[in-house]
C-alpha positions as CSV (number, residue, x, y, z in Angstrom):
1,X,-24.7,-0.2,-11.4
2,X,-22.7,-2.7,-13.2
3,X,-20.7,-0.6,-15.0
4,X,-19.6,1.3,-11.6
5,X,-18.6,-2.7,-9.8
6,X,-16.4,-3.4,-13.3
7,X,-15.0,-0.2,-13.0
8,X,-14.4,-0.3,-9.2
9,X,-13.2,-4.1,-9.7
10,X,-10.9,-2.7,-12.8
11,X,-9.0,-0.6,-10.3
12,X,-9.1,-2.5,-7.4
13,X,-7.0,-5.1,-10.0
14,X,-4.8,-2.5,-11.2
15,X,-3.7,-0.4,-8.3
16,X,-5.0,-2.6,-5.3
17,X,-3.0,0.0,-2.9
18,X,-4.1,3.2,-4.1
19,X,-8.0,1.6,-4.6
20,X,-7.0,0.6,-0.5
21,X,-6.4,3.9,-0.1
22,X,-9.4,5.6,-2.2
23,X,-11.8,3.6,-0.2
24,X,-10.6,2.8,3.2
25,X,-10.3,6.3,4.5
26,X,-13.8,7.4,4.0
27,X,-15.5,4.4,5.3
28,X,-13.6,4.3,8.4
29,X,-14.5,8.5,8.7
30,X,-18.1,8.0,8.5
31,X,-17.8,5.6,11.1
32,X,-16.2,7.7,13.2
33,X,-18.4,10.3,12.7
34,X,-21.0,8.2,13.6
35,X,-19.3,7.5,17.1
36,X,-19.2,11.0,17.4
37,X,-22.7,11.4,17.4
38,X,-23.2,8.6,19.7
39,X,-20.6,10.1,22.4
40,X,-22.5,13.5,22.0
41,X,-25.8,11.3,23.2
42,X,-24.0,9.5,25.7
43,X,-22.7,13.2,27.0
44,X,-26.3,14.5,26.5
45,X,-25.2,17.3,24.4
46,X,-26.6,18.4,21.2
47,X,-26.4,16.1,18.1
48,X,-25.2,17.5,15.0
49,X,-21.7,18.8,16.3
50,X,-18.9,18.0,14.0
51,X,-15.2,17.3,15.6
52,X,-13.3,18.2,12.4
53,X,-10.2,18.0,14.2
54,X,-10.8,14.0,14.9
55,X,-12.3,13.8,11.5
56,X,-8.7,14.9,9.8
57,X,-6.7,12.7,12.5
58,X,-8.7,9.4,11.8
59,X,-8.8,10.3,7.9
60,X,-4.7,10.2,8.3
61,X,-4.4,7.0,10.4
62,X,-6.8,5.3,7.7
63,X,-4.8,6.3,4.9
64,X,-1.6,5.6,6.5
65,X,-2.6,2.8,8.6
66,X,-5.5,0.5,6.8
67,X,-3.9,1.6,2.7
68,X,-0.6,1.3,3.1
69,X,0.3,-0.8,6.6
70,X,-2.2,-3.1,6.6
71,X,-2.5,-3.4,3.0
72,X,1.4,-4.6,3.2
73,X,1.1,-6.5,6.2
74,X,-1.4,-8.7,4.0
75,X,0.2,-8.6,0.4
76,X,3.9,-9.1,2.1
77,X,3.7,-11.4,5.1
78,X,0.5,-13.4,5.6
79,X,-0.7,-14.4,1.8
80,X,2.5,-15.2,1.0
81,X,3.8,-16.8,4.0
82,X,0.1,-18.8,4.5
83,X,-0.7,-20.0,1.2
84,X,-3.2,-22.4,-0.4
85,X,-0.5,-24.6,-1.8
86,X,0.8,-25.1,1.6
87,X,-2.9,-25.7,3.8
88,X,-5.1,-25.9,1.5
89,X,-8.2,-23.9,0.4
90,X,-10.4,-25.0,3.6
91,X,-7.6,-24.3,6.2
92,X,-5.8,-21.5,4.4
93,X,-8.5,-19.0,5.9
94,X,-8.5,-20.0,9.0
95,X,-4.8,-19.7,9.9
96,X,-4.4,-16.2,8.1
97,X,-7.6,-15.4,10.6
98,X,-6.0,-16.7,13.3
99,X,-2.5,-15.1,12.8
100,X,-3.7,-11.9,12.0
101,X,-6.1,-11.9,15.6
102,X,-3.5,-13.1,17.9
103,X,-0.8,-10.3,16.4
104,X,-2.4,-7.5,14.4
105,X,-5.6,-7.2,16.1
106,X,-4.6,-7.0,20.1
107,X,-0.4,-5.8,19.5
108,X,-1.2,-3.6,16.7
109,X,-4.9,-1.9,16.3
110,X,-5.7,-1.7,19.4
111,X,-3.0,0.3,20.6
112,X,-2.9,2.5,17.5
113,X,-6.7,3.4,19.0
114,X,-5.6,4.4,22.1
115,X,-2.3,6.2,21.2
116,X,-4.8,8.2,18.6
117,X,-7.8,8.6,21.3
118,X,-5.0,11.3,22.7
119,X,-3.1,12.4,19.3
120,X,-6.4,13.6,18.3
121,X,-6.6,16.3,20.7
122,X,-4.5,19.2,20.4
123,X,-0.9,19.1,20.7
124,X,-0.5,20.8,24.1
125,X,-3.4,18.2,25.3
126,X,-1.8,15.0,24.5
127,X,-1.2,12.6,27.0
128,X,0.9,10.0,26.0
129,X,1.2,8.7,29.6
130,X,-2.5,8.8,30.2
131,X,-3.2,6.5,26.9
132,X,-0.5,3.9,28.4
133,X,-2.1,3.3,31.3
134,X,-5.6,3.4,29.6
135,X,-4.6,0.9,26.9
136,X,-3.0,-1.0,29.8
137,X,-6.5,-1.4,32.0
138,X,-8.7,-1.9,28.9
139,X,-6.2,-4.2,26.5
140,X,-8.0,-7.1,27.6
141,X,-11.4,-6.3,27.2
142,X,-10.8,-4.1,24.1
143,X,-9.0,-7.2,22.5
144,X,-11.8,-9.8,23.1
145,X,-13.9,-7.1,21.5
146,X,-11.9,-6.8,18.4
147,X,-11.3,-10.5,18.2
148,X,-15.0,-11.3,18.4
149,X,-15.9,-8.6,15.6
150,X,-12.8,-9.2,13.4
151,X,-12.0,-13.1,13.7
152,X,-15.1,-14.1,11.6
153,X,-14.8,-11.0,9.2
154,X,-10.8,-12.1,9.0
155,X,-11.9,-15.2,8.1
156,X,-15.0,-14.1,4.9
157,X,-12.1,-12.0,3.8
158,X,-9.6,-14.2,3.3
159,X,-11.8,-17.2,2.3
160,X,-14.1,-15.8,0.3
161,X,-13.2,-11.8,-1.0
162,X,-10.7,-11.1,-3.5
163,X,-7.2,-9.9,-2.5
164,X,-7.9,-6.2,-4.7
165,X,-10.9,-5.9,-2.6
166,X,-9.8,-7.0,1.2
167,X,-8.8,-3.9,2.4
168,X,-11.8,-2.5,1.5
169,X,-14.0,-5.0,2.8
170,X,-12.3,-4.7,6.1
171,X,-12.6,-1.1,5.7
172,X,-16.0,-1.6,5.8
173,X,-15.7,-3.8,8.8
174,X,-13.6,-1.0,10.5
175,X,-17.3,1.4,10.2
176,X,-18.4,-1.2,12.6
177,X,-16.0,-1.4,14.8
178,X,-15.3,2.4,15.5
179,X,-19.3,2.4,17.1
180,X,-18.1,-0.8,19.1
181,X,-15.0,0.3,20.6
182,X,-16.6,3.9,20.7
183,X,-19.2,2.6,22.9
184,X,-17.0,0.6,25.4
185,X,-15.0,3.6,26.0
186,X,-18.3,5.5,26.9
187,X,-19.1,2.5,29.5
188,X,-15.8,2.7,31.0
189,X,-15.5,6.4,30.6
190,X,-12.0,6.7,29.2
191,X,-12.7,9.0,26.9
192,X,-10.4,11.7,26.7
193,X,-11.6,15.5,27.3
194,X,-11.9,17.1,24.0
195,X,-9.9,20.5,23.5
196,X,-10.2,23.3,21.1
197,X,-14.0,23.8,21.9
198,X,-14.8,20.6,20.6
């Protein structure tokens, strides 16, 4: 068990984006694929279906997204521009926290979610419209969600988890959060109709 950390922490050190990557794309799938179970229950239909449609959209939007946009939007803005030297080690945290869950949290992830709730479906299905003016009624809720779940975890990872290993971490985090803002979109019933016998 050792030996698999070092090596994991080895490549984390020498290609931190690619190890982003590597491990951020699975995590957040098996999430997923845990909200898809739960919609199923929800829609009391049989558990065990597979959307593999969703499955390759949300594998995309992880690698593209969480390995190499929010990988730069930490290594090339916040940690450089909010910095020990300037705050200090107890208030450095907190401020990268805080900056990331007032911008990249409610102006960036959580209408990336609803523009891929309909980019999911096929092509002649999307409804770009539609996930406007669903992102517009739930924004506010959604975003107190996803600042209660990712404000503290914002904060463990930039106080306490190694830069290599952030995007993983939150990658982690993200498993989480796709059964949390799975299951406000059952309670408000914005989920979109699946196509293609899904």
């Amino acid at each position: 068990m050792r030996d698999v950390i070092s090596t994991l922490l080895v490549a984390a050190e020498r290609r931190p984006q690619i190890f982003a990557m590597a491990t951020s794309a699975p995590m957040v799938v098996a999430g997923d694929l845990v909200a898809q179970q739960m919609e199923l229950k929800f829609d009391n239909q049989p558990l065990g279906q597979v959307d593999v449609r969703r499955c390759f959209s949300i594998l995309c939007w992880a690698v593209i997204y969480l390995g190499w946009a929010q990988y730069n939007i930490y290594a090339k803005m916040v940690d450089p521009t909010i910095t020990i030297q300037r705050f200090g080690n107890r208030v450095t945290p907190l401020l990268k926290s805080v900056a990331c869950n007032l911008v990249v949290t409610p102006f960036i992830n959580i209408p990336l979610y609803y523009l891929w709730s309909t980019t999911r479906l096929p092509l002649k299905q999307w409804d770009l419209g539609e996930s406007a003016r669903t992102l517009k009624r739930e924004w506010k809720g959604s975003s107190i969600s996803g600042i209660a779940l990712w404000g503290p975890a914002q904060w463990f990872n930039f106080a306490l988890v190694p830069s290599s290993m952030r995007i993983p971490f939150m990658s982690a985090v993200a498993f989480v959060w796709s059964l949390v803002i799975s299951m406000q979109a059952q309670r408000s019933n914005i989920r979109p109709t699946r196509g293609g016998g899904h």
